[in-house]
C-alpha positions as CSV (number, residue, x, y, z in Angstrom):
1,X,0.0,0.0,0.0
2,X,1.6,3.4,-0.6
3,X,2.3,6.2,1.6
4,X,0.9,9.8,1.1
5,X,3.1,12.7,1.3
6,X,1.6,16.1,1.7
7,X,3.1,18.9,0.4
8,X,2.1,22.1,2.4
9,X,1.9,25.7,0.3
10,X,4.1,28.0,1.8
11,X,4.7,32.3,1.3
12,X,5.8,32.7,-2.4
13,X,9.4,34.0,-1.5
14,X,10.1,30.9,0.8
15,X,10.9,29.3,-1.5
16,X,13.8,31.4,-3.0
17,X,17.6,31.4,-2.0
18,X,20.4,33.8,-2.6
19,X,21.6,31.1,-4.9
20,X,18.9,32.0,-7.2
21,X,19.1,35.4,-7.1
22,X,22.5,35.1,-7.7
23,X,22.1,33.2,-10.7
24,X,19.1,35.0,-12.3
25,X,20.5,38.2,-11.8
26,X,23.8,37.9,-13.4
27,X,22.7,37.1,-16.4
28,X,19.9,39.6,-16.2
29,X,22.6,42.2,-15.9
30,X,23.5,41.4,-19.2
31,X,20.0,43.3,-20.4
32,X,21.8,46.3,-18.8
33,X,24.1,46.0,-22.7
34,X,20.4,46.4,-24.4
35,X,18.9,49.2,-22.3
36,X,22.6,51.4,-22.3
37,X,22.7,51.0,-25.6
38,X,18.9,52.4,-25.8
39,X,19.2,55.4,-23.9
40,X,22.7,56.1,-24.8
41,X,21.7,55.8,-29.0
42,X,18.5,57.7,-28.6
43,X,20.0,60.4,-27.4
44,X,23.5,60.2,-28.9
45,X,22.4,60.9,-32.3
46,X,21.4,64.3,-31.1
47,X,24.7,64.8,-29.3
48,X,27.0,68.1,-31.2
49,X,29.9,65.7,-31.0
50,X,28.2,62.7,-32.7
51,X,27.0,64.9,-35.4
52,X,30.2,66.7,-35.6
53,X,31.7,63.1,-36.5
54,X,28.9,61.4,-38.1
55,X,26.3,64.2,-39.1
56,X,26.7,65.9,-42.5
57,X,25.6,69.6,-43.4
58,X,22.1,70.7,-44.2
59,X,21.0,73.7,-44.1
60,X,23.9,75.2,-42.6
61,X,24.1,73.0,-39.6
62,X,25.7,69.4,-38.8
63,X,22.4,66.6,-39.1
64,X,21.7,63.4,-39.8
65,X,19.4,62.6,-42.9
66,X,16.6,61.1,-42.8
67,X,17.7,58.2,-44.6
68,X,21.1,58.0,-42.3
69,X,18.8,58.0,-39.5
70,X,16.8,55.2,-40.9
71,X,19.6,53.0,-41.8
72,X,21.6,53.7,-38.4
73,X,18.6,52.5,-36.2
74,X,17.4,49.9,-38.5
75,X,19.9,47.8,-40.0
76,X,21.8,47.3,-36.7
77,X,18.7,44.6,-35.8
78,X,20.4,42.4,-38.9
79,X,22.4,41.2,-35.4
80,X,19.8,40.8,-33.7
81,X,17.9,38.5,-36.3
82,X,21.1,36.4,-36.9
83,X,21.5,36.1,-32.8
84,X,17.7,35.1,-32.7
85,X,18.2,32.6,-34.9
86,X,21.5,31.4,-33.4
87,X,20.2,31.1,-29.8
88,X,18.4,27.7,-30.1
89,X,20.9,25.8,-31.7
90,X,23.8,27.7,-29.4
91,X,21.5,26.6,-26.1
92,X,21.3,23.4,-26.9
93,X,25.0,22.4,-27.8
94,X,26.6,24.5,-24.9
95,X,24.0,25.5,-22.4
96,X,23.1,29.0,-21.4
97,X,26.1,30.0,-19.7
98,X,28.4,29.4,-22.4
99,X,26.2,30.8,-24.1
100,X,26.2,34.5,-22.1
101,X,30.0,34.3,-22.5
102,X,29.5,34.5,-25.7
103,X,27.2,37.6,-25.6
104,X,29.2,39.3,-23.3
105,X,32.8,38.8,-26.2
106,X,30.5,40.4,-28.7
107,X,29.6,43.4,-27.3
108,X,33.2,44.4,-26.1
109,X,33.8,43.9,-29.7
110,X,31.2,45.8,-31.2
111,X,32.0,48.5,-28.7
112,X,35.6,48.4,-29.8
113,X,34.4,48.8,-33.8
114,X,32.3,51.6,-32.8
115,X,35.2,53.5,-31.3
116,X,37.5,52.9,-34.2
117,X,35.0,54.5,-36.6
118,X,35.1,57.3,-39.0
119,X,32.1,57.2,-40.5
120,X,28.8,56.3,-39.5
121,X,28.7,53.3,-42.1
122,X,31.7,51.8,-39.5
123,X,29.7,53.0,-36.5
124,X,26.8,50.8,-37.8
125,X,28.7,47.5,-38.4
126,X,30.0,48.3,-34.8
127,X,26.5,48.3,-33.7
128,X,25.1,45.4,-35.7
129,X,27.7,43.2,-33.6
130,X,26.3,44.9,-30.3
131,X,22.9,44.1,-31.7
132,X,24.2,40.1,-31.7
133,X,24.7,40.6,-28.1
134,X,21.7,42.3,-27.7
135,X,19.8,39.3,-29.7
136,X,21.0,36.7,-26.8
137,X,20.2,38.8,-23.9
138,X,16.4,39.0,-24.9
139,X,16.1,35.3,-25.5
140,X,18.6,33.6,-23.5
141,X,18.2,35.6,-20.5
142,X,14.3,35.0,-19.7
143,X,14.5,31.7,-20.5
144,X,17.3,30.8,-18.6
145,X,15.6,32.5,-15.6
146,X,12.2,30.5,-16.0
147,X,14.1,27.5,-16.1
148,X,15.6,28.2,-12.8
149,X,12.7,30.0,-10.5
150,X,10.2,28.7,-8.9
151,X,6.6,28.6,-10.7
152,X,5.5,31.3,-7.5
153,X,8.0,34.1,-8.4
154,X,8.7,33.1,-12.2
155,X,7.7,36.3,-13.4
156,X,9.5,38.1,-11.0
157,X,12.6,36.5,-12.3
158,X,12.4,36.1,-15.6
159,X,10.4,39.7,-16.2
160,X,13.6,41.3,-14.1
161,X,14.9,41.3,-17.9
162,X,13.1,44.6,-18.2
163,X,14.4,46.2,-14.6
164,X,17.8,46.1,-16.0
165,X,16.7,47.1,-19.6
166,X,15.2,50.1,-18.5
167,X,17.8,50.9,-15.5
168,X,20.3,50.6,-18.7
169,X,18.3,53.0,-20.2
170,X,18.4,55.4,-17.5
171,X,22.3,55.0,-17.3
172,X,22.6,55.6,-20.9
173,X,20.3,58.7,-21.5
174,X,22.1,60.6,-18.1
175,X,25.6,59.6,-20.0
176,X,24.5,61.5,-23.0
177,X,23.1,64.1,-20.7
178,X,26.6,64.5,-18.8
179,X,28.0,65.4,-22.9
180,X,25.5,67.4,-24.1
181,X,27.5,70.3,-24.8
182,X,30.6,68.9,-25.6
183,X,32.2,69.3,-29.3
184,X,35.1,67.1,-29.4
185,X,34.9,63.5,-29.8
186,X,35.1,62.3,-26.5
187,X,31.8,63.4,-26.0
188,X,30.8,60.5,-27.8
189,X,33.5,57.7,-27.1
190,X,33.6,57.8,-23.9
191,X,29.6,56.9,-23.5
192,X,30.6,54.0,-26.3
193,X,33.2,53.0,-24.3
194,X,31.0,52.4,-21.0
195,X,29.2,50.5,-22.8
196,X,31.3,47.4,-22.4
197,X,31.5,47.5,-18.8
198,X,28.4,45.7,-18.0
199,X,29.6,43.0,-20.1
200,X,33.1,42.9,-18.4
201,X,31.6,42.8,-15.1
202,X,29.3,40.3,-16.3
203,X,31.3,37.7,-17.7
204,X,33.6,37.8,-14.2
205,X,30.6,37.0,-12.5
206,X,29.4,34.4,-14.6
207,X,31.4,31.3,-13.5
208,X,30.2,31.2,-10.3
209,X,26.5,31.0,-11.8
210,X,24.3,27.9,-12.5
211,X,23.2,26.3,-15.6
212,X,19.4,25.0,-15.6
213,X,19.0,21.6,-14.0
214,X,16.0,21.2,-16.9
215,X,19.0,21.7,-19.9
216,X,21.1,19.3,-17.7
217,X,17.9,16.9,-17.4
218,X,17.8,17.1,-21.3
219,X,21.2,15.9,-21.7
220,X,21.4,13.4,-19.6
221,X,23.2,15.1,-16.5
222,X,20.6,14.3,-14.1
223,X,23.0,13.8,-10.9
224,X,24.5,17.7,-11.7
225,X,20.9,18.9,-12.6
226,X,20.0,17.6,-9.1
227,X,22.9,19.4,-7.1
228,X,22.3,22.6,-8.6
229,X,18.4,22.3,-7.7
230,X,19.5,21.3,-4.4
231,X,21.3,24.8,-3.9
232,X,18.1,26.8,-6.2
233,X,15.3,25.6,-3.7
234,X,15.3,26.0,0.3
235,X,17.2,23.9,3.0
236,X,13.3,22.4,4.1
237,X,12.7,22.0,0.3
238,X,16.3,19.9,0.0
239,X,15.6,17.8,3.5
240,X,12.1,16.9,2.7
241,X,13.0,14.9,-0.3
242,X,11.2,17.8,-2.4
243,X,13.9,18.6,-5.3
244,X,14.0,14.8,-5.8
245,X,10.7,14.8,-6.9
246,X,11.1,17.9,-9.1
247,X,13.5,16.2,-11.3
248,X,11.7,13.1,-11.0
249,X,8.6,15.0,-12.5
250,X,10.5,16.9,-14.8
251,X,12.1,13.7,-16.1
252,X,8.5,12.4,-16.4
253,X,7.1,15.3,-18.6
254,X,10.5,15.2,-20.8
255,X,9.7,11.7,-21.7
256,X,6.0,12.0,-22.3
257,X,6.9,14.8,-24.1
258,X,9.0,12.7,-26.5
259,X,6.7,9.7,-26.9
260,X,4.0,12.2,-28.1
261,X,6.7,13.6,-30.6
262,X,6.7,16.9,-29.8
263,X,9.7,19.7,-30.1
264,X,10.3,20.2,-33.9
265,X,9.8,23.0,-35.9
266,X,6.4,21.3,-37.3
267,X,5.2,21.4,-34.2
268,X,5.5,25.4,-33.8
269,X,4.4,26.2,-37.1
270,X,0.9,24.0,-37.0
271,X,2.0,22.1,-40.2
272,X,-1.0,19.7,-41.4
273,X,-0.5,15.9,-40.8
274,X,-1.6,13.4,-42.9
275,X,-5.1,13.5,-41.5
276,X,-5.4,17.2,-42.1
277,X,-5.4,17.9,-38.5
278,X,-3.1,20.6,-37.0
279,X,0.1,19.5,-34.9
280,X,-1.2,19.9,-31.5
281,X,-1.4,23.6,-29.8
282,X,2.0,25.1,-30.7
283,X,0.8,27.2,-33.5
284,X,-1.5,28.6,-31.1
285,X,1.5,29.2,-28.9
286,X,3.9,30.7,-31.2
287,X,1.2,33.5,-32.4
288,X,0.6,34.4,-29.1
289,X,4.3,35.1,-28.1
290,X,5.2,36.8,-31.5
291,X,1.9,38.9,-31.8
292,X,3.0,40.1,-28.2
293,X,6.4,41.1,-29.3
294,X,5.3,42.9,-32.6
295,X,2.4,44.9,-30.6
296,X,5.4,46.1,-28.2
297,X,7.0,47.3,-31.4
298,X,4.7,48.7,-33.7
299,X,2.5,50.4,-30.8
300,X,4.7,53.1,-30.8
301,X,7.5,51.7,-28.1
302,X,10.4,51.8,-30.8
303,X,9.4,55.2,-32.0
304,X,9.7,56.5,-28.7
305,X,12.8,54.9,-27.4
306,X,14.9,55.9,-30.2
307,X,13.7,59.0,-31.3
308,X,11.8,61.0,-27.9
309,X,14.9,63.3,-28.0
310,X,14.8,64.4,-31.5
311,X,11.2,64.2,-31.2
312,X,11.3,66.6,-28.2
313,X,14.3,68.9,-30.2
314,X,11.3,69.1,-33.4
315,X,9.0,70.0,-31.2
316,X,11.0,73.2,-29.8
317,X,11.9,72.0,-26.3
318,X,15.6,73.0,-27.0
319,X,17.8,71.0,-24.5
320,X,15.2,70.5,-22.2
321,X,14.1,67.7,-24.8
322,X,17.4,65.3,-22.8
323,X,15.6,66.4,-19.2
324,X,12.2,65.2,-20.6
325,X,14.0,61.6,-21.9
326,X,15.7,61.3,-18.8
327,X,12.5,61.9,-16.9
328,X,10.9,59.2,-18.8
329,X,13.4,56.4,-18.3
330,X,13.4,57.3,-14.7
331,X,9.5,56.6,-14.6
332,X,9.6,53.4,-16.4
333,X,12.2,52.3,-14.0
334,X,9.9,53.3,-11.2
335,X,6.9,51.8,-12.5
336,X,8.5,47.9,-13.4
337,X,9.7,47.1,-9.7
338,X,6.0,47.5,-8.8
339,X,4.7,45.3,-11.3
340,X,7.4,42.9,-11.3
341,X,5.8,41.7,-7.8
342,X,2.4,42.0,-8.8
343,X,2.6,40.0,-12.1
344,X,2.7,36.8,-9.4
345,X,0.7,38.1,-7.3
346,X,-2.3,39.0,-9.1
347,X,-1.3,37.9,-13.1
348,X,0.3,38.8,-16.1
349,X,-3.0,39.4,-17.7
350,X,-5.1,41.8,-15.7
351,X,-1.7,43.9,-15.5
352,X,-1.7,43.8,-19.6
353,X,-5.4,44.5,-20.1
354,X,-5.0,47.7,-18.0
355,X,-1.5,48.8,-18.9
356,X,-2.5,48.2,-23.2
357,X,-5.4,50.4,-22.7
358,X,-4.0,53.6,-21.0
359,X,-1.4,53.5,-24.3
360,X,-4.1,54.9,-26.6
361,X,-5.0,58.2,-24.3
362,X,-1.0,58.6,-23.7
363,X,-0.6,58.6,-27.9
364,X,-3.8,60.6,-28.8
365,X,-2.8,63.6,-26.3
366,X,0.8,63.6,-27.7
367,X,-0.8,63.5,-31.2
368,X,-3.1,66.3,-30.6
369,X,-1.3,68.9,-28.5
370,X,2.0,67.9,-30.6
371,X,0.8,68.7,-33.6
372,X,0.1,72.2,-33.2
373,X,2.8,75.2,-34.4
374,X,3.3,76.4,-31.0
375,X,3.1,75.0,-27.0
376,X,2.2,76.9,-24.1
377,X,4.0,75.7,-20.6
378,X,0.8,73.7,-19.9
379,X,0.7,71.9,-23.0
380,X,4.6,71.1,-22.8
381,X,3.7,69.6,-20.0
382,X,0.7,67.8,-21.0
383,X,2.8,66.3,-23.6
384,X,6.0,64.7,-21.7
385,X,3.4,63.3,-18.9
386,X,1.6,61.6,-21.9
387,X,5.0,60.5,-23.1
388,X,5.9,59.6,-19.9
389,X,1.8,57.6,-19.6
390,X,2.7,56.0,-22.3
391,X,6.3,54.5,-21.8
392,X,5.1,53.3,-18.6
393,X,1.8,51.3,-19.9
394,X,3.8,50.0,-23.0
395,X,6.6,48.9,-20.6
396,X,3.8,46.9,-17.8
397,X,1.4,46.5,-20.8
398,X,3.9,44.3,-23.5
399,X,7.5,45.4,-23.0
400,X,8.0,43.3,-19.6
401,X,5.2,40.6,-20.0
402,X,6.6,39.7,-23.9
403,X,9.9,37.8,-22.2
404,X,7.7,36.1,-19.5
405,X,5.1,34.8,-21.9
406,X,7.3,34.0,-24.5
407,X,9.4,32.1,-22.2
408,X,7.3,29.6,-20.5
409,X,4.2,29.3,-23.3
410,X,6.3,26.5,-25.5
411,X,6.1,24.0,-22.2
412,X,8.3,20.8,-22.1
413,X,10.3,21.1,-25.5
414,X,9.3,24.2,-27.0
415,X,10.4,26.8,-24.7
416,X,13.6,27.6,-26.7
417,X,12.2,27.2,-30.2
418,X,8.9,29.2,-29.5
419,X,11.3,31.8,-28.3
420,X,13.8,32.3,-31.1
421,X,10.4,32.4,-33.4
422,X,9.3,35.5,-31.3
423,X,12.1,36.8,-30.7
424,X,12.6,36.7,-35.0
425,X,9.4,38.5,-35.5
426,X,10.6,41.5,-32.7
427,X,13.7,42.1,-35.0
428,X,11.3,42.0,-38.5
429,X,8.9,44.3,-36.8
430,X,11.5,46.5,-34.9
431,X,13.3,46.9,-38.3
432,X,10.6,47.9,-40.2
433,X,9.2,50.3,-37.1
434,X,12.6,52.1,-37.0
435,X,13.2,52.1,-40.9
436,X,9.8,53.6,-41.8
437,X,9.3,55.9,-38.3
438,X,12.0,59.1,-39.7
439,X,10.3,58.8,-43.0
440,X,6.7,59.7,-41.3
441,X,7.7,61.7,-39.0
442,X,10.2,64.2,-41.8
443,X,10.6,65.5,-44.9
444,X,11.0,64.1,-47.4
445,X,9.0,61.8,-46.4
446,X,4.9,62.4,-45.2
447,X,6.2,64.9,-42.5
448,X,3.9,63.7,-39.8
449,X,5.7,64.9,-37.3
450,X,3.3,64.4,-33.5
451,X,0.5,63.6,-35.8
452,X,1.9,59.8,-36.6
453,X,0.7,59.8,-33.1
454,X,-2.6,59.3,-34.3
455,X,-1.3,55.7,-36.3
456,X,0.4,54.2,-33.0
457,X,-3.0,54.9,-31.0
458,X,-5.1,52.7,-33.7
459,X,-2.5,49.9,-33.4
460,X,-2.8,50.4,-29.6
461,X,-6.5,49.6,-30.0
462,X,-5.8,46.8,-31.7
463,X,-3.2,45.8,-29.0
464,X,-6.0,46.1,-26.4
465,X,-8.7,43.8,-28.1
466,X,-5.4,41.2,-28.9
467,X,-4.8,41.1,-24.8
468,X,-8.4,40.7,-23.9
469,X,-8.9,38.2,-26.3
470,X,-6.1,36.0,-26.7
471,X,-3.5,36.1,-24.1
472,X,-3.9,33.1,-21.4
473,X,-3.1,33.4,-17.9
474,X,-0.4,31.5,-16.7
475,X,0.6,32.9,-12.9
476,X,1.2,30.2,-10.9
477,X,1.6,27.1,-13.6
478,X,4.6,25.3,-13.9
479,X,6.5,25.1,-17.1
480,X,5.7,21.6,-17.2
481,X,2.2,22.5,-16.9
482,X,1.6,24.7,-19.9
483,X,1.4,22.0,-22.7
484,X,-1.5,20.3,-20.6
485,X,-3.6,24.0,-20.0
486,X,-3.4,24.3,-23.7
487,X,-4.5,20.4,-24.9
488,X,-7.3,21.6,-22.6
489,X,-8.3,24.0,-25.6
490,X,-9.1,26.9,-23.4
491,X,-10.6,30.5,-23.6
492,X,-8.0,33.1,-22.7
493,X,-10.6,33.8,-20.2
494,X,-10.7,30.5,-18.8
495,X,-6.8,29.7,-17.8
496,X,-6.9,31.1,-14.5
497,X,-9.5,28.8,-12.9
498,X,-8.3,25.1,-15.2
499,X,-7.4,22.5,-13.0
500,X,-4.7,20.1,-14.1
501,X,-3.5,16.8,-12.9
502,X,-0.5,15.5,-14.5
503,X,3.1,15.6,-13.8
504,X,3.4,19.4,-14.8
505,X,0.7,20.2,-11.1
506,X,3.1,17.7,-9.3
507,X,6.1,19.7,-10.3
508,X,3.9,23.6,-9.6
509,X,3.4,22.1,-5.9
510,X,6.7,21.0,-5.5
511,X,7.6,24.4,-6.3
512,X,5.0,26.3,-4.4
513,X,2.2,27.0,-6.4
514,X,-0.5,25.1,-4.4
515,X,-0.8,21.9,-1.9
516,X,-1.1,19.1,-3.1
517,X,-1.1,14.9,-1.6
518,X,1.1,12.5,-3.9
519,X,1.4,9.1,-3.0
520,X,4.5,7.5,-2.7
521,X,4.2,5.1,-5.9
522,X,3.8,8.4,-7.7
523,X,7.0,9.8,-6.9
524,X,8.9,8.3,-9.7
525,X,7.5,9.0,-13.1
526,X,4.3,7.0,-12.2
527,X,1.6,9.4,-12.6
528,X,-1.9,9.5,-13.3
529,X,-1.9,10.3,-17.2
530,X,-4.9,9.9,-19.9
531,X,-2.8,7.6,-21.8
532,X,-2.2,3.7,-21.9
533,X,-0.3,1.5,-19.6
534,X,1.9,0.7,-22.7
535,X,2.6,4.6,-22.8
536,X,3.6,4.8,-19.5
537,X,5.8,2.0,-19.8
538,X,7.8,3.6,-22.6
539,X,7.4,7.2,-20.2
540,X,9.7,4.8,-17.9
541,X,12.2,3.6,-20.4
542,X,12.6,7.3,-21.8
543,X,13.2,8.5,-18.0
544,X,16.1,5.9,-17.9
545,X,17.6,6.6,-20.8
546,X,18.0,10.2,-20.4
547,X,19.1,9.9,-16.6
């Protein structure tokens, strides 16, 4: 007869150690590269001593075209396409901290080209290798951290990506800031320069990291994997026998996982079988996570983050227009440690719904009081506290919850692959965003100016409805227990309240989520699951074969 073992739900940051913070951290620092890079480019091409190097003459003064200015902020995310599609494949060869070492060699390099530069065709290809680095941090980094953290606190972790990013921003916007008036070319290199410290620091820390234990479990490391969840989870967690368990379930859900097939490209896409029938819910998966990266792009975000200064500068704000950016970037900072607590505590999604639909009053007010010839004080600033509305519900809205979806949606064994797609479609859509923006907002071109405000507000709208509609809930879940929330063929709506019962709820009580009783003859890969005995004697042989 077997024995019952209860497994007691406990506060959600019990279940943390200083081991994890360590580990998630470290490599989040590395999203400090993306957001310098952001603040320090948005307002570095309005910098005298950038233009003095970079700019050319129009109209009497040093400028960059409008078609410099597209190619400058658009072709760099070439980098970040290749490094997109390079992160998969690199994570699955040599594990994610290899794999950060790697990010953190091409950035000091990229950095170096940049300062070697005469023209801005050399500062680009200097870029475009930053832009590699840049490409690893937004997929490796997330998913690294929801492979590590606890199912209570994953979006803490993994969403911490956007913390740094916009702390990075900060940094960078207050370097250009601390140059503003400066001619000569230091005024510019020595901002480039900083840029590779965060990598420096990073890669010294790095060895003293942790790799996943569900990469290790994957590749048949399961004693290392073990060790390394022993030091991730609590002393009570360790003693009770719990982190046992957690590989033992994960090992369970890997195997199931390969007897139904699943993990190839395929799968993602939603290719027809020979019955005419789509390849399980991946498809469904993949749109999801893409559609919430594009949205973050195309809603406005990329216009803002690399052009509010020169946006401000058109709009007659003189050098006030680096005090307004800097202003902004504090905000957003402000306003993610906040949410990055509440997304566990009350959901990803009510945090979205709300955050996508102040985006359209922040746009329409910057579109409207923008586009007149001149501003009085009030409407100045009318029009950086919409900015400033804006930047923060983009950021809790899609910038933040894009990683954390698109992270833990793919389940078992498409986590990685569901991420590079995503993660493709960001670069496609940033590249297009910050190709076409100057064009719309100059002349030649349509000459918007404020008034393009008006075509990132109906996006928003259509960002709102995409939230409400088709983003799941998934506070709370496992990783292990996505896959079986979505064979459930759920409603959006109707994620928060599904009950599962397979080995994906053992592992989400293991890890805090909820209580839960598991009898002892369970423990070990033998789980209730709605398939044959035969299956779950080849779940068994799998289990042993990868351990």
């Amino acid at each position: 007869m077997s024995e019952q073992f209860l497994i007691e739900r406990r506060g959600r940051w019990s279940y943390t150690t200083p081991f994890l913070f360590y580990a998630c951290m470290v490599a989040a620092m590395g999203d400090l590269i993306y957001g310098y890079d952001v603040g320090l480019f948005g307002n570095l091409q309005a910098l005298p001593s950038f233009l003095n190097r970079f700019g050319e003459t129009i109209n009497g003064t040093k400028a960059l075209s409008s078609h410099t200015t597209a190619v400058i902020n658009s072709i760099i995310f070439l980098g970040k396409g290749v490094a997109s599609l390079c992160f998969e494949p690199t994570v699955e060869r040599l594990g994610f901290k290899w794999t950060l070492f790697i990010l953190c060699g091409v950035q000091c390099l990229g950095a170096i080209i940049e300062l070697a530069s005469h023209n801005w065709q050399g500062f680009v290809s200097g870029r475009v290798l930053t832009y590699f680095a840049v490409g690893f941090c937004e997929t490796a980094v997330p998913t690294h951290a929801s492979e590590l953290a606890p199912a209570p606190v994953r979006a803490f972790f993994s969403g911490s990506i956007a913390f740094w990013l916009g702390l990075g921003s900060l940094w960078g916007s207050l370097m250009s800031r601390g140059f503003l008036n400066t001619q000569a070319d230091y005024g510019w290199q020595i901002p480039v320069a900083i840029s590779m410290v965060p990598a420096v620091v990073m890669a010294a820390l790095l060895p003293w990291a942790l790799e996943s234990p569900r990469w290790l479990i994957s590749h048949g490391q399961r004693d290392r994997a073990l060790a390394i969840l022993d030091r991730l989870r609590p002393e009570i967690d360790v003693d009770a026998g719990h982190t046992v368990m957690e590989i033992d379930a994960i090992e369970q859900a890997i195997a199931e996982s390969k007897i139904a097939d699943n993990g190839s490209w395929l799968d993602m896409l939603g290719l027809l079988t020979q019955d005419n029938s789509f390849r399980g819910t991946y498809f469904r998966r993949s749109m999801i996570a893409a559609w919430i990266f594009i949205l973050q792009q195309i809603s406005g975000n990329a216009f803002l983050a690399s052009y509010a200064t020169t946006f401000y500068k058109e709009l007659g704000f003189g050098n006030n227009s680096f005090m307004y950016t800097n202003i902004s970037s504090a905000a957003v900072v402000a306003i993610t440690i906040p949410c990055l607590l509440l997304y566990d505590r009350i959901g990803r999604r009510p945090i979205m719904i709300v955050g996508s639909f102040l985006m359209i009053p922040g746009l329409l007010i910057v579109a409207i009081l923008g586009s007149k010839s001149t501003h009085s004080s009030s409407e100045v600033g009318a029009i950086v506290f919409s900015v400033i509305l804006y930047s923060c519900a983009v950021k809790v809205a899609f910038s933040t919850p894009c990683y954390m979806v698109a992270s833990e949606i793919g389940g078992v064994m498409m986590r990685k692959k569901i991420m590079t797609f995503a993660a493709c479609w960001d670069v496609i859509s940033a590249f297009v965003n910050n190709y076409s923006v100057p064009y719309l907002l100059n002349k030649p071109g349509a000459g918007l100016g404020a008034k393009v405000g008006y075509i990132f507000a109906a996006i928003s709208i259509c960002a709102f409805l995409f939230t409400v509609f088709f983003v799941p809930e998934l506070k709370g879940r496992s990783l292990e227990e996505v896959d079986e929330l979505f064979e459930l063929r759920l409603r959006a709506w109707q994620f928060t309240k599904a009950e599962t019962h397979g080995a994906g709820a053992r592992i989400a009580a293991l890890e805090g989520s909820h209580a839960l009783a598991i009898d002892s003859d369970k423990i070990h890969g033998r789980t209730d699951v709605k398939d044959t005995g035969e299956r779950e004697e080849q779940a068994t042989n799998v289990v042993h074969e990868v351990s």
